[in-house]
C-alpha positions as CSV (number, residue, x, y, z in Angstrom):
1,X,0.0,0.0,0.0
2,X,1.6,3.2,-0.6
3,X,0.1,7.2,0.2
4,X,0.8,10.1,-1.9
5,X,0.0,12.9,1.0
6,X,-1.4,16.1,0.0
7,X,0.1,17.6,2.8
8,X,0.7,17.7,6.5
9,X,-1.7,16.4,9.1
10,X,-3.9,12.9,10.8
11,X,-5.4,11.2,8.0
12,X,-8.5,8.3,8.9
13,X,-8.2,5.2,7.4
14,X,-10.7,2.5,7.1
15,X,-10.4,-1.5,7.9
16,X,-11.6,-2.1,4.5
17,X,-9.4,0.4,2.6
18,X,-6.6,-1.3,4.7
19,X,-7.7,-5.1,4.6
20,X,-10.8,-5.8,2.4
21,X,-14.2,-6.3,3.2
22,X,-13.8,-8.7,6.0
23,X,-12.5,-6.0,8.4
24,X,-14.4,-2.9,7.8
25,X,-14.8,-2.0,12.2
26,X,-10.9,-1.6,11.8
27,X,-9.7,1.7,12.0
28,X,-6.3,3.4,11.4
29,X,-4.9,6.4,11.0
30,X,-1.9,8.0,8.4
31,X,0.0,10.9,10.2
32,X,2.3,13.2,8.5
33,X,4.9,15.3,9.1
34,X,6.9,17.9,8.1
35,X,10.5,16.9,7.0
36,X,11.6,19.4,9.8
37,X,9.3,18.0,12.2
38,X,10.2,14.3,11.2
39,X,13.8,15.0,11.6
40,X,13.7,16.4,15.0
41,X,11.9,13.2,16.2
42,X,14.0,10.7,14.5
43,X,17.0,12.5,16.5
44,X,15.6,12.5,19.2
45,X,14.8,9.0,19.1
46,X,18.4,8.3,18.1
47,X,19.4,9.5,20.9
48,X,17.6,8.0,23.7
49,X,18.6,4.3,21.8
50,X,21.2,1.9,24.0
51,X,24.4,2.7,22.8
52,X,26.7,-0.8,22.2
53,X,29.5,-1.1,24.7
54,X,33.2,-2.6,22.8
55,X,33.8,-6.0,24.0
């Protein structure tokens, strides 16, 4: 499945959109960022990983 945003923001998405007509009560969402915004988080995260110790 791939998304073509239109632009920033929490997009609904619909069991059946995601799985087919045998889960249509499942509900999902699409969130995008801003590259800036995106960034900033995937530092962040980066940062607060385990770092490996040498051996």
């Amino acid at each position: 499945m791939a998304f073509r945003p239109a632009g920033v923001g929490r997009f609904a998405l619909d069991g059946d959109e995601l799985c087919g007509d045998p889960h249509p009560e499942l509900q999902g969402h699409l969130v995008v960022e801003s590259r800036d915004h995106f960034l900033a988080w995937f530092e962040e995260q980066r940062k607060s990983m385990p770092t490996r110790k040498a051996l």
